[in-house]
C-alpha positions as CSV (number, residue, x, y, z in Angstrom):
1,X,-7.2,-37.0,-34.8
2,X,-5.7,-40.3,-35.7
3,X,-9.1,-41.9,-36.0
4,X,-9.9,-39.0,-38.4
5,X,-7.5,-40.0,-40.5
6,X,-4.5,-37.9,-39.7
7,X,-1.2,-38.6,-39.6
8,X,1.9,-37.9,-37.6
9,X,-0.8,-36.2,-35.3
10,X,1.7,-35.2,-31.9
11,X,2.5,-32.6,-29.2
12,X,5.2,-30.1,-30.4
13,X,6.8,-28.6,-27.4
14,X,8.2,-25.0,-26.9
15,X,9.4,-23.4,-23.8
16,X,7.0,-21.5,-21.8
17,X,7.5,-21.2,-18.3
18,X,5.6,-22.2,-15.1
19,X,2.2,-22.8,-14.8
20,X,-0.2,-21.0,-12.5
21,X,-4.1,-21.5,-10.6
22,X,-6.5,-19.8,-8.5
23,X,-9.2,-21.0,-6.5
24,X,-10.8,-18.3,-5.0
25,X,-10.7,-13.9,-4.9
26,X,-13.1,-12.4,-2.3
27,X,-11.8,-8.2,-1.5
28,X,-13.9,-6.2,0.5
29,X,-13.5,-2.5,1.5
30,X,-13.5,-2.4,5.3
31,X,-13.2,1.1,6.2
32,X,-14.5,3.3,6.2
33,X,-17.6,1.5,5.1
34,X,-17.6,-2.0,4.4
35,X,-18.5,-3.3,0.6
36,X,-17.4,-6.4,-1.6
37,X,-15.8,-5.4,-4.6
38,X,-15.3,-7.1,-7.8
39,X,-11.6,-7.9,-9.0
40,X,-9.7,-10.6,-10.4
41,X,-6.0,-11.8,-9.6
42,X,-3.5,-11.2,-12.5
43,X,-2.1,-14.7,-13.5
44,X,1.4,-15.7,-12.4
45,X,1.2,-13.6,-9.0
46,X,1.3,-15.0,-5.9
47,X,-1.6,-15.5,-3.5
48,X,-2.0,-14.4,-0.3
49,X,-1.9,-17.1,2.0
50,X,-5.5,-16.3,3.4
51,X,-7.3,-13.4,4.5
52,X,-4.8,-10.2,5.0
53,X,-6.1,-6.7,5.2
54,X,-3.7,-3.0,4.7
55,X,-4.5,0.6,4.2
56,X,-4.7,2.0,0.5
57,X,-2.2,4.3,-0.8
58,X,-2.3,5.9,-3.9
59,X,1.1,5.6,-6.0
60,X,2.6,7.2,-9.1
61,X,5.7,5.0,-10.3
62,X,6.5,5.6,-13.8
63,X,10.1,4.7,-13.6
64,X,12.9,3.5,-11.5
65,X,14.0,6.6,-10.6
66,X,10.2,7.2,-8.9
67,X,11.3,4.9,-6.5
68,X,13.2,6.6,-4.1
69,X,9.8,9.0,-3.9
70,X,7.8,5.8,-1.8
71,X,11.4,4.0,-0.1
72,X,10.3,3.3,3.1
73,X,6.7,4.1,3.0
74,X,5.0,1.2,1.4
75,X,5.2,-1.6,4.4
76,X,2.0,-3.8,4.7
77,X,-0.1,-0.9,2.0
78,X,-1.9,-2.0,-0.6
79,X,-1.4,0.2,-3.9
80,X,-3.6,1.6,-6.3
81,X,-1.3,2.0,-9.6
82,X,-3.4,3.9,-11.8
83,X,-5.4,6.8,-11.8
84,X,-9.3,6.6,-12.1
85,X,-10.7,7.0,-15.2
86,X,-13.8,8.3,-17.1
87,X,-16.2,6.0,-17.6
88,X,-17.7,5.5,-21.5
89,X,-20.9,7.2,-22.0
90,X,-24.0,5.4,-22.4
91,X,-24.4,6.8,-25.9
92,X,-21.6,4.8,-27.1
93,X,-24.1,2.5,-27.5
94,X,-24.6,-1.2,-25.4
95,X,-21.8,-2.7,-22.9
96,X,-22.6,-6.1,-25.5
97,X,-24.9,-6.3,-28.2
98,X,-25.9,-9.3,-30.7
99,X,-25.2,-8.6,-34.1
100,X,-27.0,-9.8,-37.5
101,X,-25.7,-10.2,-40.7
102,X,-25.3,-6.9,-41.7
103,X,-23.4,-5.9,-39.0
104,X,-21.5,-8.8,-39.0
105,X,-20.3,-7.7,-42.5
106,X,-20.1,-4.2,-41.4
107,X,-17.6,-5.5,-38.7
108,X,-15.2,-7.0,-40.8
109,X,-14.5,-3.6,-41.9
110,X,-13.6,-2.2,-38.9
111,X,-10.7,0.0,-38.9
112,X,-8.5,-0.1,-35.6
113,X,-8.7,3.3,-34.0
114,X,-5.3,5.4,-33.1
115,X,-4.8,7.5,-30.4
116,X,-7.6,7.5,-27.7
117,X,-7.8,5.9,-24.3
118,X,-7.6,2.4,-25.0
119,X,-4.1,3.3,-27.2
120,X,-3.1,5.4,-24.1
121,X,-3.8,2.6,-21.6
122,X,-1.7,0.3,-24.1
123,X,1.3,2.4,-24.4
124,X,1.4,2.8,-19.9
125,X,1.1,-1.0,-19.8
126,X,3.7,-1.2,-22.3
127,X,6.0,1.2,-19.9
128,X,4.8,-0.7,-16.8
129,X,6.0,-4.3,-18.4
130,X,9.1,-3.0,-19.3
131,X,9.5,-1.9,-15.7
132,X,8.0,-4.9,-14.4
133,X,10.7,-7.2,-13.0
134,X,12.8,-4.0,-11.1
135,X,8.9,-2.9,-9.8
136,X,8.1,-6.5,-8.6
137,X,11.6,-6.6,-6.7
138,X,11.3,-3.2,-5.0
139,X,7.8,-3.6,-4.1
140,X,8.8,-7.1,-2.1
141,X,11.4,-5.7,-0.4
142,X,9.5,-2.6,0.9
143,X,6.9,-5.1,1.7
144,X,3.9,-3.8,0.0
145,X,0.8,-6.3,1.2
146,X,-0.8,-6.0,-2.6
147,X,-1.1,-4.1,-5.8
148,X,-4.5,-3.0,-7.1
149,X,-5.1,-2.0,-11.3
150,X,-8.2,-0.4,-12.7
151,X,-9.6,-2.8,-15.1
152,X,-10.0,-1.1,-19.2
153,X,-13.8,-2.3,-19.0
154,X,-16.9,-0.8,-17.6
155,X,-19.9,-1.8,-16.2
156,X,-18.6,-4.2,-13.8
157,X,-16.1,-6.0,-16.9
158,X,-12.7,-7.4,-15.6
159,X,-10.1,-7.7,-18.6
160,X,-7.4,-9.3,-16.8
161,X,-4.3,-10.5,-18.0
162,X,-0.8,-12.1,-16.5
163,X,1.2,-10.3,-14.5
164,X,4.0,-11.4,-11.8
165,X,6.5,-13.7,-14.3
166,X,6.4,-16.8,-15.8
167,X,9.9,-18.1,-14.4
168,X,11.3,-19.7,-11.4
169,X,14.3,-17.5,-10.8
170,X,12.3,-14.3,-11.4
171,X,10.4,-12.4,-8.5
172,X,6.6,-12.4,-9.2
173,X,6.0,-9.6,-6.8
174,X,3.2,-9.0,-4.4
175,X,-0.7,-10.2,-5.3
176,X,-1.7,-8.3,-8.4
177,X,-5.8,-7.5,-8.8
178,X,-7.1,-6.0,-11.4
179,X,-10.8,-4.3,-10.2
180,X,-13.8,-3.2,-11.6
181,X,-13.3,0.2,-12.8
182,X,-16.4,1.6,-11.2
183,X,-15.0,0.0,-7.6
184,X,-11.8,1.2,-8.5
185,X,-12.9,4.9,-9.0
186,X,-14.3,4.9,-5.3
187,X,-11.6,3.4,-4.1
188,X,-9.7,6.5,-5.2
189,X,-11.9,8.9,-4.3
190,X,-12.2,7.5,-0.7
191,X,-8.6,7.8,-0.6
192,X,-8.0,11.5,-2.3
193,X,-10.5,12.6,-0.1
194,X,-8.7,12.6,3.2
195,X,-5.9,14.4,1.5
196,X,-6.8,18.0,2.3
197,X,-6.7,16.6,5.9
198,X,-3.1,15.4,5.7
199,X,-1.8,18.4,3.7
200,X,-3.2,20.5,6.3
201,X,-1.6,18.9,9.0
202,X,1.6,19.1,7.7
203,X,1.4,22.7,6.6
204,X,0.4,22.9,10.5
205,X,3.7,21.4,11.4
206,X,6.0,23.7,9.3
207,X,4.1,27.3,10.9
208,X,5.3,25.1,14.4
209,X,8.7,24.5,13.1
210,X,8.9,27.9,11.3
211,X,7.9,29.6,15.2
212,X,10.2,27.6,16.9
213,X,12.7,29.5,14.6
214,X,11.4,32.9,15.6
215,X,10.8,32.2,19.2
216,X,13.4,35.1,20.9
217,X,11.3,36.2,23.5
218,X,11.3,33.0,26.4
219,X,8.1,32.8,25.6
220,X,6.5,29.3,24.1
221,X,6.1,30.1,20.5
222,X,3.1,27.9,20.6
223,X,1.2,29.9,22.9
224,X,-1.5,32.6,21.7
225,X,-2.2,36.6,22.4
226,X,-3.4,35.2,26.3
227,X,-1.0,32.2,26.8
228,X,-3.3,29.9,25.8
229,X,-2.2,25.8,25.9
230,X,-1.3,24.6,22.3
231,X,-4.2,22.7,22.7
232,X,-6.1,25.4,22.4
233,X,-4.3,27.7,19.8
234,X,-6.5,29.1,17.4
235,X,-6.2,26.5,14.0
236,X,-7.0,23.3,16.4
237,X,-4.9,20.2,16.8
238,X,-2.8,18.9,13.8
239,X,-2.2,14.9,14.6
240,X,-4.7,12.5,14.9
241,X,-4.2,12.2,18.8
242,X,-4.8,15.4,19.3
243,X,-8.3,15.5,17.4
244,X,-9.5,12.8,19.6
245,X,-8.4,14.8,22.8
246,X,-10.5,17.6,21.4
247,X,-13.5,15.1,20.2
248,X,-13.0,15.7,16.4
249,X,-13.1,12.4,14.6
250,X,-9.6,11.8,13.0
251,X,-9.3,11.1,9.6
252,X,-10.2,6.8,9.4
253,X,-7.9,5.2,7.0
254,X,-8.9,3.3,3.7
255,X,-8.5,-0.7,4.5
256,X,-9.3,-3.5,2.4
257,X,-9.3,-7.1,3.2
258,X,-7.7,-9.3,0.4
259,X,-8.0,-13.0,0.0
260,X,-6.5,-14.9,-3.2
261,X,-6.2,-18.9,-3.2
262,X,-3.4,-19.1,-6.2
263,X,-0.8,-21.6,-7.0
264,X,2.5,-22.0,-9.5
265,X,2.8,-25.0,-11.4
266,X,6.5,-25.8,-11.9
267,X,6.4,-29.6,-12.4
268,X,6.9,-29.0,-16.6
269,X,8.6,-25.7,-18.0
270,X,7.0,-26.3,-21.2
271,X,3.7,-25.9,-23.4
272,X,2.4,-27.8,-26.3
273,X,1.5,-27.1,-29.6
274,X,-1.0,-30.1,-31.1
275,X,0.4,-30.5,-34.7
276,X,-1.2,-33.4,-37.5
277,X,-1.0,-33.9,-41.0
278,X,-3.5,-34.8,-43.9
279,X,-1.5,-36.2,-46.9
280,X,-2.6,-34.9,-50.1
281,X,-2.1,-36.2,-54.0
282,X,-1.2,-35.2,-56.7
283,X,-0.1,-31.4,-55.5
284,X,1.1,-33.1,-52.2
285,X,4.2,-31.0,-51.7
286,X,2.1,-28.2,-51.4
287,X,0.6,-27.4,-47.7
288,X,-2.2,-25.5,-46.1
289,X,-1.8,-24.4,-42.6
290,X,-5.3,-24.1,-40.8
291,X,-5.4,-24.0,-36.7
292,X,-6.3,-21.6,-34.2
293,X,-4.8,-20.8,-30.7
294,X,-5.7,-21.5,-26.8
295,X,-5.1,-18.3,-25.6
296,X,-7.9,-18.0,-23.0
297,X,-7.5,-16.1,-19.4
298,X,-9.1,-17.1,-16.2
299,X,-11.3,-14.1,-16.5
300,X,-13.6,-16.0,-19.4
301,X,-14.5,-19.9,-21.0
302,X,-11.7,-19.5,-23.6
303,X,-15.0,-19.8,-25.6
304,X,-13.8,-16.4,-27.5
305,X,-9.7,-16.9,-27.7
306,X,-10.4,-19.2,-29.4
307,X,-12.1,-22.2,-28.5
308,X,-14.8,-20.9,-31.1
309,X,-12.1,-21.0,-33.9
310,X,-10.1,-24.4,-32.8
311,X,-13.8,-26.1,-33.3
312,X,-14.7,-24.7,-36.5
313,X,-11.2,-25.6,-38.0
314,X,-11.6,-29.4,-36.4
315,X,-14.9,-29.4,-38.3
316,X,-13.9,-28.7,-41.5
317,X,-10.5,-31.3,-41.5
318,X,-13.1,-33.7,-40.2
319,X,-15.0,-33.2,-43.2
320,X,-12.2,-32.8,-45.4
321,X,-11.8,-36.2,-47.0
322,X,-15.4,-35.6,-48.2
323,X,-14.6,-33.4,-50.3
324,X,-12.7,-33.9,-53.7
325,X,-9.4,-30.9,-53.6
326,X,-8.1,-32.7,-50.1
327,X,-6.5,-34.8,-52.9
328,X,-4.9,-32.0,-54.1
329,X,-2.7,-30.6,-51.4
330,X,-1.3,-31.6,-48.2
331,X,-3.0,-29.6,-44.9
332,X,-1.4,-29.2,-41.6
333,X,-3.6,-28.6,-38.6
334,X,-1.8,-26.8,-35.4
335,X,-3.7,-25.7,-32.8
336,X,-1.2,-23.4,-31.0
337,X,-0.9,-22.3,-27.8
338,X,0.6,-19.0,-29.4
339,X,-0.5,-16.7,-31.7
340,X,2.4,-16.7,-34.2
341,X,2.3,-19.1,-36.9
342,X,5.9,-17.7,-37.9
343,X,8.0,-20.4,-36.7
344,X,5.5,-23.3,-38.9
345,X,5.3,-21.0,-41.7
346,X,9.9,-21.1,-41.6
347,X,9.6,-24.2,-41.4
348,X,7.3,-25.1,-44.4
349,X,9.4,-22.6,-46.7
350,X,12.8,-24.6,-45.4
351,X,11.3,-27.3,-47.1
């Protein structure tokens, strides 16, 4: 930058938080079939200190007072958060598509949508963050092994985003994954599906206890018209022990083996905003702010959001002093590290 010709080019810091890595993600469903699936770690959540493997259980915490509902029940499971969704259609057109000019201009007149699923999925994460530091604290102390989320893309796409927290004194929780949606659908399927099977047996349990309540006769309750063993009442067995006794296959668990490599960086607290200045003439108390923002995730090359925007803004200040109104007003470059240009924009109209 100084070489360019700025001046006063330096690192603005602002407080951030720690820092966070990850090396390596491999999940695979184990039982009852065995399959990789795709899924990324949500930043600032912890890894898992190699290979660890837990049953699924489906979960439905909205608030803290959903809690109490899974106390006790949640040791060494691994969660899945959301519900499965609908995937898009295929007539809504391509997963990507390249556009041409047209559309390009056609694009900058897109109006945001409302209400729809993308708006609901934005107002549950908003409920979900609010609830995030209580959530990450109970689901540590009950021990939960992970935490799995569906991802808002299809077609294999994982939009991944932070999680955990940012700061030392906070609890980041368990391992946080976001997965494929189309995994993620199976996953809950696999898991819904032995449901009937535990309803059953504890519908099973309550005609026992309901017997025992009406037994007046000296005779077992659990015996049938002839006296027959309860392991041979009419109905069949109702625990898992049981069904093997009798050769029925009991209902196999949903297990998936998680490994995540990841790392918080707490050496420096802070992050950087790159700030320079190109004098200008004769209209020099003037200023033009033009930057973009590094706000990449370790799902993607940052190429997007916005690498794309910080080098077509370098560019142009590089070619600035070729052209004759750089004279004619001062320019600040910032390439932020944050979207909000509020705090230069104060700053400017203090002065």
């Amino acid at each position: 930058m100084i070489e360019w010709g700025f001046d006063n080019a330096h690192l603005e810091p602002f407080e951030f938080g720690r820092g966070w890595s990850f090396s390596r993600t491999a999940i695979h469903l184990v039982e009852p079939m065995q399959m990789p699936l795709i899924a990324l770690p949500e930043a600032w959540t912890p890894g898992t200190d190699g290979p660890v493997r837990g049953e699924l259980l489906k979960v439905d915490i909205e608030s803290e007072e959903d809690f109490e509902d899974y106390r006790g029940k949640l040791r060494a499971k691994v969660l899945l958060m959301d519900d499965a969704r609908d995937l898009r259609e295929s007539s809504n057109g391509p997963v990507t598509q390249r556009y041409d000019e047209e559309d390009l201009e056609e694009r900058m007149q897109f109006q945001m949508p409302g209400d729809g699923p993308d708006e609901a999925r934005r107002r549950r994460f908003r409920k979900r963050w609010r609830l995030r530091q209580k959530l990450n604290e109970f689901l540590s102390e009950e021990g939960v092994l992970a935490v799995l989320e569906i991802s808002s893309r299809d077609s294999g796409l994982v939009r991944v985003g932070g999680g955990g927290s940012r700061w030392p004194d906070e609890n980041p929780g368990p391992p946080s994954l976001v997965v494929a949606a189309e995994h993620y659908n199976k996953l809950v399927r696999l898991v819904e599906a032995r449901k009937p099977e535990e309803e059953e047996g504890k519908r099973a349990g309550e005609d026992d206890a309901g017997e025992d309540d009406e037994a007046d006769d000296g005779r077992d309750p659990h015996a049938g018209a002839h006296g027959s063993s309860p392991e041979t009442v009419d109905g069949g067995p109702n625990d898992e022990a049981e069904k093997e006794q009798e050769g029925e296959e009991p209902a196999e668990p949903v297990v998936v083996e998680i490994d995540v490599g990841a790392r918080f960086h707490d050496e420096d607290l802070h992050a950087y905003n790159t700030v320079a200045e190109l004098p200008g003439g004769d209209l020099g108390h003037q200023v033009i702010l033009a930057g973009g923002h590094l706000d990449s995730w370790h799902g993607g090359t940052g190429a997007t959001d916005n690498g794309a925007s910080c080098v077509v803004v370098m560019e142009a200040l590089r070619k600035l002093d070729r052209v004759a109104c750089i004279r004619f007003a001062s320019v600040y470059r910032s390439f932020s590290d944050v979207e909000d240009f509020s705090g230069a924009i104060r700053e400017v109209r203090e002065k």
